[in-house]
C-alpha positions in Angstrom: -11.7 0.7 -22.2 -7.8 1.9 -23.2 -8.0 5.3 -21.9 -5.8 7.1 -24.1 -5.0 10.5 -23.9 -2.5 11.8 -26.4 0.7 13.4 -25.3 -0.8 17.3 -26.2 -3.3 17.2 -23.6 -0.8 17.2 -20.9 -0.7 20.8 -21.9 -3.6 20.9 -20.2 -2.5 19.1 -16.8 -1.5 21.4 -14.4 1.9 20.5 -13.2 2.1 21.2 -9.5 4.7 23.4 -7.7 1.6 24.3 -4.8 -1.4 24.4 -3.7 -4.4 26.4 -6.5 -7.0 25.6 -5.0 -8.8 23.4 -2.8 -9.6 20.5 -4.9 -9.3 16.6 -5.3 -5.5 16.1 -6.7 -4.1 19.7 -5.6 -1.4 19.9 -3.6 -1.6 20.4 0.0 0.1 23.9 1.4 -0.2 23.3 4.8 2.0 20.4 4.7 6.1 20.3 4.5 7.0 23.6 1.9 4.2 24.1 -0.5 2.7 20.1 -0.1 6.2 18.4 -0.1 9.2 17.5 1.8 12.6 17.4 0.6 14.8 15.2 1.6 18.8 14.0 0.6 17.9 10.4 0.8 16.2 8.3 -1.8 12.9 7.1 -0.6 10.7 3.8 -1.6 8.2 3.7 1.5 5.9 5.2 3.4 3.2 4.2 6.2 0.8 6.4 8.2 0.8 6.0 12.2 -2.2 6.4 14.6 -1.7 10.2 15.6 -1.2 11.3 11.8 2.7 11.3 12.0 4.4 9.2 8.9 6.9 7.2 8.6 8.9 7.1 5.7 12.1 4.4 4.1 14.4 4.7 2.7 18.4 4.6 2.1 21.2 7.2 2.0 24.2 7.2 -0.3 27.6 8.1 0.5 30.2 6.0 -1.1 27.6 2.8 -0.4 24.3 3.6 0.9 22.9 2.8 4.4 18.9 2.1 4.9 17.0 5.6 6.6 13.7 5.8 8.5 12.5 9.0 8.7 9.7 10.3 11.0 7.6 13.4 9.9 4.9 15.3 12.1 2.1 15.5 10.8 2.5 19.0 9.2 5.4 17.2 7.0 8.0 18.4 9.4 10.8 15.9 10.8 9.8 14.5 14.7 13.2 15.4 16.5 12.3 13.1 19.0 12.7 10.1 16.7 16.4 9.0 16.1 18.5 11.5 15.4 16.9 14.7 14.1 14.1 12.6 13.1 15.9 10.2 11.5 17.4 6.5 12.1 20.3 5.2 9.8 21.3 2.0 9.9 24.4 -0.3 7.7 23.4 -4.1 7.6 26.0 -6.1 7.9 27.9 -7.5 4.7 25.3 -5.1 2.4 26.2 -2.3 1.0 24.2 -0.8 -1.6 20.9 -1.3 0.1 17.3 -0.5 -1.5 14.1 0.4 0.7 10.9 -1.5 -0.6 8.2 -1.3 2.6 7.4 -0.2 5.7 4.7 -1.7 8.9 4.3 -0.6 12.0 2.9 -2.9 14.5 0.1 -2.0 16.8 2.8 -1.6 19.9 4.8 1.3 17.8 7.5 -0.6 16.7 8.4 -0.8 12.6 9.0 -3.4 10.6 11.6 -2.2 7.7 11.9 -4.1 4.6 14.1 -3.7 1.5 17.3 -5.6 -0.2 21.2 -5.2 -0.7 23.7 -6.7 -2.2 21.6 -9.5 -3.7 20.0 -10.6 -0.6 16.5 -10.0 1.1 16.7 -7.7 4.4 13.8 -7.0 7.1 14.6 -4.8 10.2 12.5 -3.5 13.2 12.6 -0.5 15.0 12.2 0.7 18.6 9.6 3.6 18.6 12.3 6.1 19.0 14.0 4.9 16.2 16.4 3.1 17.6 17.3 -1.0 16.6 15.4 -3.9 18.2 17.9 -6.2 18.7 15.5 -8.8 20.0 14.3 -9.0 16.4 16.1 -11.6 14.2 19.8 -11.0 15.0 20.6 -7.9 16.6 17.6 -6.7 14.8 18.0 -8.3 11.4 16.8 -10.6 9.7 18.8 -11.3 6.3 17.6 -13.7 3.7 20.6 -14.9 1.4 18.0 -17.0 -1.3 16.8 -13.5 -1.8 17.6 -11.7 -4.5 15.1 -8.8 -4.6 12.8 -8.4 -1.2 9.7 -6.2 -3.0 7.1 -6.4 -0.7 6.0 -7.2 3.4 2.3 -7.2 5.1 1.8 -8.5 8.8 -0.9 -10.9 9.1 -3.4 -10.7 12.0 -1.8 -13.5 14.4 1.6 -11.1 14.0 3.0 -13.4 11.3 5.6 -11.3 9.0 5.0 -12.2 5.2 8.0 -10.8 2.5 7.8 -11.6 -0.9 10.0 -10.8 -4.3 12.3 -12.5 -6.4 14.9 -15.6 -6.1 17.4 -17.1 -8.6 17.7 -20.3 -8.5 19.9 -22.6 -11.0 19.0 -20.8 -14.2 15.4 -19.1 -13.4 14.1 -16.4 -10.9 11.0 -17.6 -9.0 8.2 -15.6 -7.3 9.2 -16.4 -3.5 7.4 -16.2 -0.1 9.4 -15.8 2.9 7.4 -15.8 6.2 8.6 -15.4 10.2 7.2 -15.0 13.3 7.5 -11.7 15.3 10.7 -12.3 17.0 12.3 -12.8 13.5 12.6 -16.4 13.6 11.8 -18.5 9.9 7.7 -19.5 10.6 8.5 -23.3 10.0 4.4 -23.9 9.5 5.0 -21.8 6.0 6.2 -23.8 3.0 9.1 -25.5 3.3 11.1 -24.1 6.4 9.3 -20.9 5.9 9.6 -20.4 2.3 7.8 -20.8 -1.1 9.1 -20.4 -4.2 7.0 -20.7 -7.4 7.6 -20.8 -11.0 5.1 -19.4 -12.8 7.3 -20.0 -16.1 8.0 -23.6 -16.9 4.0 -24.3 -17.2 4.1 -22.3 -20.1 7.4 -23.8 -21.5 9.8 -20.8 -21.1 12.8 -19.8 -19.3 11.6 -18.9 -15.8 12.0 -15.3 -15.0 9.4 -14.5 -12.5 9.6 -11.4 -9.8 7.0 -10.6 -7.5 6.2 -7.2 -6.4 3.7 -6.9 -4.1 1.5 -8.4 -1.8 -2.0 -8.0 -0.1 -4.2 -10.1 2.4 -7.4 -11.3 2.1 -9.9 -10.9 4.9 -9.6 -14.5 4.8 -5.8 -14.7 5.5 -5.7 -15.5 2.0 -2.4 -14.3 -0.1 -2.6 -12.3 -3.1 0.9 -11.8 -5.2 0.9 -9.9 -8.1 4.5 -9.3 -10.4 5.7 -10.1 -14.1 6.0 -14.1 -15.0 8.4 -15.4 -18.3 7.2 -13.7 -21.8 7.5 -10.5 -19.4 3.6 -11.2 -18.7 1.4 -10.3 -15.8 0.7 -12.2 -12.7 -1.1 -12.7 -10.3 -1.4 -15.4 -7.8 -3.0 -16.1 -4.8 -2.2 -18.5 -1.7 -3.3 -20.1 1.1 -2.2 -19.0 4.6 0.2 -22.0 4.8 1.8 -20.8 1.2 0.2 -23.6 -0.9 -1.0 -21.9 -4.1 -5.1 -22.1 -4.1 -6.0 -23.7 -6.8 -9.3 -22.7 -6.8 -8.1 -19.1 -7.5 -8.2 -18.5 -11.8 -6.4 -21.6 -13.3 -4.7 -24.0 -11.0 -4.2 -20.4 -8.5 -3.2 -17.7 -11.5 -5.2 -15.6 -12.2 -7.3 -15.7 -15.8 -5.1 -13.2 -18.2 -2.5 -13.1 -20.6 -0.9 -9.7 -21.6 2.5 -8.3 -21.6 3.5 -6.6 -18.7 4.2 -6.1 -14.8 2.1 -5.3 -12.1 3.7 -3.5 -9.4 0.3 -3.2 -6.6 -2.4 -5.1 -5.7 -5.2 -4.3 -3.0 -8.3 -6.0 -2.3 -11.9 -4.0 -2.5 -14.3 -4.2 0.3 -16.4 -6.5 -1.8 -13.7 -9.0 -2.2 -13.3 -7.7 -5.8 -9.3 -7.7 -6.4 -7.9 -4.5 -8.1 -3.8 -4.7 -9.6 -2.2 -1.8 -11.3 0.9 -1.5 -13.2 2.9 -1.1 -16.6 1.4 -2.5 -19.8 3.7 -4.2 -22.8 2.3 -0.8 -24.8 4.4 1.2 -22.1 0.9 2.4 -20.8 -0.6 2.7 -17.3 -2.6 -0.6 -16.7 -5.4 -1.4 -13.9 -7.1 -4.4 -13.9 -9.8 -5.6 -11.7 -10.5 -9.1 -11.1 -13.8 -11.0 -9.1 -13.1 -13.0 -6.3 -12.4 -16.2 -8.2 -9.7 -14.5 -10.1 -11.5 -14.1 -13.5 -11.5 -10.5 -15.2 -14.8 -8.5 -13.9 -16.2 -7.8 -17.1 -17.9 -4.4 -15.7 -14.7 -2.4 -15.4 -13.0 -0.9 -17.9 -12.8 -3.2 -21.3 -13.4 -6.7 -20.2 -11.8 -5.8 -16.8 -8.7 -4.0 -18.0 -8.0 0.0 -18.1 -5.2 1.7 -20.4 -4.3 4.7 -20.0 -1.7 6.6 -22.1 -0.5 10.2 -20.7 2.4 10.4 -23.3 4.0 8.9 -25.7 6.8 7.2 -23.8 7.1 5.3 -20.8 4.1 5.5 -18.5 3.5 3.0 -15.3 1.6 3.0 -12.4 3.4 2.0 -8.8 0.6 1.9 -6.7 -3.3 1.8 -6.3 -5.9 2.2 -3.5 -9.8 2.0 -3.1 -11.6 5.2 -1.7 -14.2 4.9 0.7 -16.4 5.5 -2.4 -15.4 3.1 -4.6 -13.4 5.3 -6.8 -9.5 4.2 -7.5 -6.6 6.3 -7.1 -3.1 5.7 -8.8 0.3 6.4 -8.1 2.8 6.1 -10.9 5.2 7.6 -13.2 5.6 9.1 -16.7 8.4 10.0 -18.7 8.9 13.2 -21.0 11.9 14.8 -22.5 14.0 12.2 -20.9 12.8 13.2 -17.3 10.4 11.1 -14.9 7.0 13.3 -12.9 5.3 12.0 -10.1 1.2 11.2 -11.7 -1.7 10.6 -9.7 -4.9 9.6 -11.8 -8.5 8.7 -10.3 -11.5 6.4 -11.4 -14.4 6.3 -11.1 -16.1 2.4 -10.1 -16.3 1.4 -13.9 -12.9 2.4 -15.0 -13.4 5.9 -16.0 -11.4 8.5 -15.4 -12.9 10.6 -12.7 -12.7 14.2 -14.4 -13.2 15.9 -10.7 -10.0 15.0 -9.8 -6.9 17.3 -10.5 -6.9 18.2 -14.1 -9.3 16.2 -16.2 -8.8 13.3 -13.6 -4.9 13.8 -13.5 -2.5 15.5 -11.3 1.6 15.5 -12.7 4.0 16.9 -10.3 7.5 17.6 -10.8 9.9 16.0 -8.5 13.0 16.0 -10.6 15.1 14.8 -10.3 13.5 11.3 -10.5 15.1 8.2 -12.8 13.8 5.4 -13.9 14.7 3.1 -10.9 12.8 5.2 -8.5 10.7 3.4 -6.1 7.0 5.0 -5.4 5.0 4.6 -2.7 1.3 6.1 -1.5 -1.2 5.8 0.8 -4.6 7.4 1.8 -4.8 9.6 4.6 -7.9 9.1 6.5 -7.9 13.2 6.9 -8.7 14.4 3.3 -5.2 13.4 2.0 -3.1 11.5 -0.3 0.8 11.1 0.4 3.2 10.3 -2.1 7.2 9.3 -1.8 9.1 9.0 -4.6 13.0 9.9 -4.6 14.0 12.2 -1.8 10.4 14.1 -1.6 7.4 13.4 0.6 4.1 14.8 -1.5 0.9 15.5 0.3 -2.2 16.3 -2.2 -5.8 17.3 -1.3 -8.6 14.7 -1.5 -12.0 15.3 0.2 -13.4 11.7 -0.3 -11.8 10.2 2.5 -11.8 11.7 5.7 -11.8 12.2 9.6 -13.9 15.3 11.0 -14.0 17.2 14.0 -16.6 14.8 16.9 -20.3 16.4 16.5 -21.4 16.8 20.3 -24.3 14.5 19.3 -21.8 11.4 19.4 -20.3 12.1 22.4 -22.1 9.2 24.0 -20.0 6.5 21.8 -17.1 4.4 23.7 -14.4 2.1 21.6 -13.2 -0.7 23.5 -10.8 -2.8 23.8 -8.4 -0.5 21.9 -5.6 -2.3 20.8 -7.8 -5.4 20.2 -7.1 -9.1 18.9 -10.9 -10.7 18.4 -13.7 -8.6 19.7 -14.7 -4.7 19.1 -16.8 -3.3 21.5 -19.3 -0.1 21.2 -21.0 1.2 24.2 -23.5 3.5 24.0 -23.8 5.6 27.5 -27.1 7.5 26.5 -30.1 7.1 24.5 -30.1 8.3 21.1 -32.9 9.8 19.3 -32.1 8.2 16.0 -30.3 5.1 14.9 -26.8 4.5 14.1 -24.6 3.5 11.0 -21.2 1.5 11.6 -18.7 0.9 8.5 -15.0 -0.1 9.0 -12.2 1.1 7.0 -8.6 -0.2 6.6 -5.6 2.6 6.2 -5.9 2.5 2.5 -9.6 4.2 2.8 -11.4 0.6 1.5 -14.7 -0.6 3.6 -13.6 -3.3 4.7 -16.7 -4.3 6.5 -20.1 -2.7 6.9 -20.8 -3.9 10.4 -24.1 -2.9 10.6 -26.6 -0.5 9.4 -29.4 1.4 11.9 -29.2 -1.4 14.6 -29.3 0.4 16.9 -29.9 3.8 18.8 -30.8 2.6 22.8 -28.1 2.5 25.8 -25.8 -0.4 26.0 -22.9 -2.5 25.1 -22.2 -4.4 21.1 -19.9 -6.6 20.1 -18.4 -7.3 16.9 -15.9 -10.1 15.9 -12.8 -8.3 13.8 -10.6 -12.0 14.7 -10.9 -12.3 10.7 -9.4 -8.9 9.2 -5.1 -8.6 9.5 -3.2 -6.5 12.0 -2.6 -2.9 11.6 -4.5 0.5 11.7 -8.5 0.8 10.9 -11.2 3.3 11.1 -14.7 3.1 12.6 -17.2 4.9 11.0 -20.5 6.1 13.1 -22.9 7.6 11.2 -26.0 9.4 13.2 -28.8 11.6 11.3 -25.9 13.0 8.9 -23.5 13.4 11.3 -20.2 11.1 11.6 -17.7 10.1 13.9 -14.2 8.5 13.4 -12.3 6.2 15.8 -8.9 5.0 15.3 -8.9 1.5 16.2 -5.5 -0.8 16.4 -6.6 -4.6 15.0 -3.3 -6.6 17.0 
């Protein structure tokens, strides 16, 4: 299906200075001024935290520019008691014009910053007040000189630290892997000392110029890599936890598709169905979903790939992530009269485009200014939200499809333990309930990643559920009880 909406209906897409009303796609008043921060640095990440707060990268220019972390309340307000005013600033040594690419925070409140400068590859952590780690790497950095772009970072489960983007190397740039262990130091059981590099290019004969963007995880521990290969195609590529490409994975570990373009986001469905979004060679927004196996899924879209056209210059997708429903929400960019907007689409489970959302599906908002370099970022808030950073502005829109409510009295009976945990999840039920009880588990993006089990149980006592599988970071536990639902943060080490 090649969505394509001509330039004049954007006439009809509202373009968003506040909050009209509450619906899917509007902005959100209650958070920073009318739904959005402002801010004088650039920004290119941004990760939610257990109690709501957010974390946001990026860098600040003077006459170079020095990498920012920024922490906001909840209400889009900076957390004074984070850094300095709320903010952390920080000049890596020999690098100075420095881009932010991605954020983690690790289930002990530290975060793991991520970005380039000056040609080479840089990862950082924080203290949870902001201030440097300087246990991590050396005196808190870890700087990767073979890298010329870092895009991308995810934490695996065991703690292992995974970065991935571009390397030049003789003549040709080759997706490259960089993985290390959680004091900073190069995991030596990854590739070759730590690294892979793969070229995607000289297979099909050309002049390698391969960059990956972004990365996800498997529930398996499994690698997906997504980017642009020679003949400015798309790619995607998946790996094994040790970094060999899987070659059971589309042909010889690519996966099956050959059309011009980049993908800048990949993210993995609860189903195991893969899901990558980006720019298509028509200058179009592209989503393409994928089975398992790496071969197009013929039931989305057109054969498995989505176009959609919002004008008639550049449009690209940044980002994408799964709802709790199915339905798949985009972050991206288009480009009229010379000027870059912030556009959010939504669709439904077959590629459509979900016409309850914002404006016929679409939401554009106007952060000008924004150029053509900007880095995006997004993620799904589990209370009814979607945040955006793009540039120096933090976005908050409404979105009721993934969410956290108030605790009915009716659950009150429920216990989470352990809470961090490494292996096992545990649910004790203090009291007899009079009707049996749902349990789904979502990751921070909003995607089930597991439904653990369904009306097991309803009588007094303890159940446990092995999570060793699923990576580190921040999840939600779903309890459903005769209508009635309950949420539990729960931190996966």
């Amino acid at each position: 299906m090649h969505a394509r909406l001509l330039p004049l209906l954007l006439l009809g897409i509202t373009f968003l200075g506040g909050s009209l009303r509450a619906q899917d796609g509007t902005l959100d008043s209650t958070f920073g001024s009318g739904g959005i921060y402002t801010s004088t640095d650039t920004y290119g990440a941004v990760k939610i935290d257990r109690d709501g707060s957010l974390f946001v990268g990026g860098y600040f220019s003077t006459f170079a520019s020095d990498f920012s972390l920024t922490k906001l309340k909840p209400e889009g307000i900076p957390d004074s008691t984070f850094g300095t005013h709320g903010r952390a600033v920080t000049r890596v040594p020999q690098s100075h014009w420095n881009v932010a690419r991605d954020l983690a925070i690790l289930p002990d409140g530290k975060i793991l910053f991520a970005g380039d400068g000056d040609a080479m590859g840089v990862v950082m952590k924080f203290e949870a007040d902001g201030s440097l780690d300087t246990t991590f790497g050396d005196t808190g950095f870890v700087i990767n000189r073979n890298m010329s772009l870092l895009n991308a970072m995810v934490v695996h489960y065991d703690d292992k630290i995974l970065v991935g983007g571009q390397s030049f190397i003789v003549a040709s740039t080759y997706f490259t892997l960089a993985q290390y262990n959680l004091d900073g130091t190069p995991d030596l059981s990854f590739g070759n000392g730590g690294v892979v590099n793969t070229d995607l290019s000289s297979a099909r004969g050309q002049a390698g110029n391969d960059n990956l963007k972004a990365l996800a995880l498997q529930a398996d521990g499994k690698i997906l890599a997504c980017g642009q290969k020679a003949g400015d195609s798309l790619a995607l590529v998946r790996y094994l936890r040790n970094g060999d490409v899987d070659s059971t994975f589309g042909i010889n570990g690519v996966a099956d598709i050959e059309q011009e373009g980049i993908f800048n986001s990949v993210t993995v469905q609860y189903d195991g169905k893969i899901i990558a979004a980006g720019r298509s060679g028509a200058n179009d927004i592209i989503v393409v979903r994928f089975d398992p196996s790496g071969s197009l899924d013929t039931d989305f879209g057109q054969a498995g790939v989505v176009e959609t056209s919002l004008t008639l210059d550049r449009d690209e997708a940044h980002e994408v992530a799964v709802q709790s429903d199915k339905k798949i929400v985009v972050c991206g960019r288009v480009q009229m009269n010379l000027e870059y907007h912030l556009a959010l689409i939504r669709y439904d489970i077959y590629g459509q485009v979900d016409s309850t959302f914002g404006t016929n599906g679409i939401t554009i908002t106007d952060l000008t200014p924004m150029g053509m370099g900007a880095e995006y970022s997004m993620i799904l808030q589990p209370e009814r939200r979607i945040v955006v950073s793009a540039n120096g502005k933090v976005a908050r829109y409404r979105n009721s499809l993934v969410s956290w409510i108030s605790y009915p009295a009716s659950l009150e009976p429920v216990t989470i333990y352990p809470n961090p945990t490494s292996r096992w999840l545990n649910v004790v039920l203090t009291e007899d309930l009079s009707d049996q009880v749902t349990l789904d588990l979502y990751n921070q993006n909003g995607a089930l990643v597991r439904p653990m089990e369904n009306g097991f149980w309803s009588a007094k006592g303890s159940y446990s559920f092995a999570i060793d599988d699923l990576p580190s970071g921040m999840y939600t536990l779903k309890l459903t009880q005769n209508g009635e639902q309950r949420y539990f943060k729960v931190v996966k080490r």
